[in-house]
C-alpha positions as CSV (number, residue, x, y, z in Angstrom):
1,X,-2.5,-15.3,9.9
2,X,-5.6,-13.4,7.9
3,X,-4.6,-12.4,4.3
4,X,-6.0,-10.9,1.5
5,X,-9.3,-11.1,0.7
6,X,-10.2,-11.9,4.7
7,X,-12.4,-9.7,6.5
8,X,-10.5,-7.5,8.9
9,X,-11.6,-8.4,12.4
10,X,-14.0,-5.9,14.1
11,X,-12.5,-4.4,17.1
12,X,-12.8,-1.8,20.0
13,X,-9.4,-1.1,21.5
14,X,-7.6,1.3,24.0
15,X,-5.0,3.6,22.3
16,X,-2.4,6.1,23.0
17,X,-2.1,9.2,20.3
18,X,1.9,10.4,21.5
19,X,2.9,11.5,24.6
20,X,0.3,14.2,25.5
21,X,-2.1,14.9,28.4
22,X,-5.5,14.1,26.3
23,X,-3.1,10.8,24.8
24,X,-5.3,7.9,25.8
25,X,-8.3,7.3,23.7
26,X,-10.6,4.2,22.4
27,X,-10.6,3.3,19.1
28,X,-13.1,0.9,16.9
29,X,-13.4,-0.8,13.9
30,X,-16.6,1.7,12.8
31,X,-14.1,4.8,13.0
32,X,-12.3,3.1,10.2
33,X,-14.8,2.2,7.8
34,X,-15.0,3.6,4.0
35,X,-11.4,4.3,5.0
36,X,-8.0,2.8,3.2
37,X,-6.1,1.9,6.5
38,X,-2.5,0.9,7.3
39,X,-2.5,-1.3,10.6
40,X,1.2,-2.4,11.1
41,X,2.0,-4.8,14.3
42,X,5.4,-4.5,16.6
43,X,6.8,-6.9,19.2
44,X,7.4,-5.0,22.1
45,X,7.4,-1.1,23.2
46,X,10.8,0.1,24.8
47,X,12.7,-2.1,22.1
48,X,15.1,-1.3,19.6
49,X,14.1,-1.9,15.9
50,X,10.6,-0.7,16.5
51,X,11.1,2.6,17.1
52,X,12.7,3.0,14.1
53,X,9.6,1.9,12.4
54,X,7.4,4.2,14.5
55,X,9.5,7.2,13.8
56,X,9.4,6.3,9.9
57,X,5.7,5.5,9.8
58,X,5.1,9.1,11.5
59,X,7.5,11.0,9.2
60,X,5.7,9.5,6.1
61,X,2.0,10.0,7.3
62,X,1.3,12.5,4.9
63,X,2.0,10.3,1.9
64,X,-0.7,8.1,3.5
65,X,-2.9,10.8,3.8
66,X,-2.2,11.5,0.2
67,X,-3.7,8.5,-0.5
68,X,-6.4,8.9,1.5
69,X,-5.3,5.9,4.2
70,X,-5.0,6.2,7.7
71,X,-2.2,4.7,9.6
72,X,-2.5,2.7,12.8
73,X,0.5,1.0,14.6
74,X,0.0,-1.2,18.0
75,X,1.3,-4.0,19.8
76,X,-0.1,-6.3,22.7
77,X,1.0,-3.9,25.2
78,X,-1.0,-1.8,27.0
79,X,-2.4,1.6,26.0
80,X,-0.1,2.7,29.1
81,X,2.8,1.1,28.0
82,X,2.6,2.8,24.7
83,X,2.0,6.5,26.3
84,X,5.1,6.0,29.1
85,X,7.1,4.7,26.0
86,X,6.1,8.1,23.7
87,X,7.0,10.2,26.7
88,X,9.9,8.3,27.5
89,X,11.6,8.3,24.4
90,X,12.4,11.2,22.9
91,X,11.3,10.4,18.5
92,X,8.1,9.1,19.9
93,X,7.1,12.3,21.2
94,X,5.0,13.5,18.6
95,X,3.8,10.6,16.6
96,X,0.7,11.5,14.2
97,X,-1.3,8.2,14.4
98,X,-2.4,6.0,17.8
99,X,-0.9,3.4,18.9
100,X,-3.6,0.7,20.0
101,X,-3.0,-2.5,22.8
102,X,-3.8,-5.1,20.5
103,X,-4.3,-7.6,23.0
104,X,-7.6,-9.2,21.7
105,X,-6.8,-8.0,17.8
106,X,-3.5,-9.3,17.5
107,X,-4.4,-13.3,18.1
108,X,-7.8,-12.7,16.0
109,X,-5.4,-11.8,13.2
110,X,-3.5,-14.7,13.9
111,X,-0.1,-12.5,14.8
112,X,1.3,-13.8,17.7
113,X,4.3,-15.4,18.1
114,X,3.3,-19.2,19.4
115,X,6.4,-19.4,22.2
116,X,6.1,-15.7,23.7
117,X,2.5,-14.2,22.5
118,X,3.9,-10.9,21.3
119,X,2.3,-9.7,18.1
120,X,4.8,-10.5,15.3
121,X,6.0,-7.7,13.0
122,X,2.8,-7.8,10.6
123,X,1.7,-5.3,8.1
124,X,-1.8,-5.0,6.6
125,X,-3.6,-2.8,4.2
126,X,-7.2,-2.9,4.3
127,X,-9.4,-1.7,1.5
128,X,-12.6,1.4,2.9
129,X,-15.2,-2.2,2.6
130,X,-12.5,-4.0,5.5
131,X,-10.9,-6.2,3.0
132,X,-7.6,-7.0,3.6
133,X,-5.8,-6.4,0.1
134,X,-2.1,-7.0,1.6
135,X,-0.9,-8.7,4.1
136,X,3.0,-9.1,5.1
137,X,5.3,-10.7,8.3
138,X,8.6,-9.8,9.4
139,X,10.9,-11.6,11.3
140,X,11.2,-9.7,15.1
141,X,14.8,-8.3,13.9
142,X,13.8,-7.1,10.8
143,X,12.4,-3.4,10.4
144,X,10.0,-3.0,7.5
145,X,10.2,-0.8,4.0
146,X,7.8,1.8,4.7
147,X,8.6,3.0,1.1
148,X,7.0,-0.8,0.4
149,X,3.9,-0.6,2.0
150,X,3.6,2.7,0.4
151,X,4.0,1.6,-3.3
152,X,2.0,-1.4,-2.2
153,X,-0.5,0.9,-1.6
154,X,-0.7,2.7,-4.7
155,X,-0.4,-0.7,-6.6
156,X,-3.8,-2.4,-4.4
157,X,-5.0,1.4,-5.0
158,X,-4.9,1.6,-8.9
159,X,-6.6,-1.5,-9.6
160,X,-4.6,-2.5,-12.5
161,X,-1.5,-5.1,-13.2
162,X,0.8,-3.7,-11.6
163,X,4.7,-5.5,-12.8
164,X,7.4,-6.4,-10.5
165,X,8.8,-3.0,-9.1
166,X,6.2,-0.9,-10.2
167,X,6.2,2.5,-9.0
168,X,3.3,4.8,-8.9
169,X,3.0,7.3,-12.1
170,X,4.7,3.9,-14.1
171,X,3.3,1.5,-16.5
172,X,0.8,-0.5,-15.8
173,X,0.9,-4.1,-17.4
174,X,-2.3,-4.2,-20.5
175,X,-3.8,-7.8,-20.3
């Protein structure tokens, strides 16, 4: 798996932006530069723990954008998978970020589960040069803390020490 301090992979990919008619679109790597971006990585569309994480990820986007980071979830479905899934389940609806088919991305970032191929439950933030400043895996049962990734984000953000818990508007550690 890539981790910090790698080069996020350059990419074009197919996407799905909820469940509308003008939903499908193509997304690269160039959209994305001198931007702070979220990618996070789900098994499977029409599953049970992810769209829990979808849901949350779209409910929170203006704190990314309070930070000035976009947010991009996908799996290694397909861009039509993700669209029938958004119009098939009701929470998806309306999410505010795409959803890309990671197909290629996902084993270029090293993701993919070795027995099945699915992309494991991966989170990365990724600095506006394409860095990779934080880079986590879940276990396939296990949703993530989107309150983490966001204080991870202000942490990789502030450019200082940041102690064990720290919180945004906190301390910072003086060496």
């Amino acid at each position: 798996m890539l981790t910090v301090g790698d080069k996020f992979p350059e990419f074009t990919v197919k996407a799905s932006l909820g469940s509308g008619p003008e939903a499908l679109l193509t997304l690269s790597s160039e959209q994305f530069q001198g931007k702070w971006v979220v990618y996070f990585f789900y098994p499977k569309d029409f599953t049970f723990v992810c769209p829990t994480e979808l849901v949350e990820f779209s409910r929170r986007l203006e704190d990314f954008k309070d930070r000035d980071a976009e947010v991009v979830g996908g799996s290694t479905d397909n861009e039509f998978s993700h669209l029938a899934w958004c119009k098939d389940h009701d929470d998806l609806h309306d999410l505010g970020y795409p959803l890309i088919a990671a197909q290629k991305l996902a084993p270029a970032l090293g993701i993919c589960d070795p027995v099945e191929g699915y992309a494991n439950r991966a989170t990365f933030l990724v600095d506006p040069n394409g860095v990779i400043q934080w880079a986590a895996a879940y276990n396939g049962n296990v949703g993530r803390n989107v309150d983490e990734v966001i204080r991870v984000l202000d942490a990789v953000q502030s450019d200082e020490l940041c102690p064990c818990n720290w919180k945004k508007g906190e301390a910072t550690i003086q060496a």
